[in-house]
C-alpha positions as CSV (number, residue, x, y, z in Angstrom):
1,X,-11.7,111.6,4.6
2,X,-13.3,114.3,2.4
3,X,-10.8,113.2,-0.8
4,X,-8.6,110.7,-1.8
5,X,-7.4,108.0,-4.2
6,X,-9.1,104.9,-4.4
7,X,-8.0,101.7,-6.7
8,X,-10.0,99.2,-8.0
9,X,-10.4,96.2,-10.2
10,X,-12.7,96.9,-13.1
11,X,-14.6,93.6,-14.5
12,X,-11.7,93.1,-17.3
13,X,-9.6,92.5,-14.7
14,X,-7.5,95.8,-14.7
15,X,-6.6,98.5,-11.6
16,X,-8.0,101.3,-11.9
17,X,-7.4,105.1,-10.1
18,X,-10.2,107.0,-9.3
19,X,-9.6,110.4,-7.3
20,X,-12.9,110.1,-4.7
21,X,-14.9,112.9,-3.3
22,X,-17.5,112.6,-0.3
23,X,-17.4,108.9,-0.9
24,X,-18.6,109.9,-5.0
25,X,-15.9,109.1,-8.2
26,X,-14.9,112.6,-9.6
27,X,-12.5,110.7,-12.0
28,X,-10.9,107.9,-13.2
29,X,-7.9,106.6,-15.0
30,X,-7.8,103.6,-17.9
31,X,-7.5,100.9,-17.2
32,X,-3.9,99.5,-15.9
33,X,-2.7,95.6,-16.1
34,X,-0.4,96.2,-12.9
35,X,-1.6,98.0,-9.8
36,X,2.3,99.6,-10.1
37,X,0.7,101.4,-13.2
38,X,-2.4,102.7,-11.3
39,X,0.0,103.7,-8.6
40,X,2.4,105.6,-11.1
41,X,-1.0,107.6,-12.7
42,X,-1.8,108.7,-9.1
43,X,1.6,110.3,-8.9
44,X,1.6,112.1,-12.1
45,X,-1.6,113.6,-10.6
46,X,-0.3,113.9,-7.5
47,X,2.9,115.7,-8.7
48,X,1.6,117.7,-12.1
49,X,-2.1,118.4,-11.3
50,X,-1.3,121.8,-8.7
51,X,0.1,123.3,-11.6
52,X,-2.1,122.6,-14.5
53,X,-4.4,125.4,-15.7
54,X,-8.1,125.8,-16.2
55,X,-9.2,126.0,-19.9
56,X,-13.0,127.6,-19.9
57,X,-14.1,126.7,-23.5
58,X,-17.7,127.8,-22.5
């Protein structure tokens, strides 16, 4: 499992999302109250990230 979607419970007590790489967090939602929530934020990514664009500002 090179990549996936991963949620945890951060020390407030919220779920988080984190997209996972080789076992290493590339990134991470907010915090979410309901694990529905986290769930929800994967799917946005899920379902809008193929189609965003890169923006170099190098």
């Amino acid at each position: 499992m090179a990549h996936h979607f991963k949620i945890k419970k951060n020390k407030a007590g919220e779920f988080v999302a984190y997209f996972m790489y080789n076992s290493e967090p590339i990134f991470w939602t907010e915090g979410y109250k309901s694990k529905a929530s986290a769930k929800n934020a994967i799917a946005s990514v899920q379902k809008n990230g193929p189609e965003a664009e890169t923006v170099d500002e190098s």
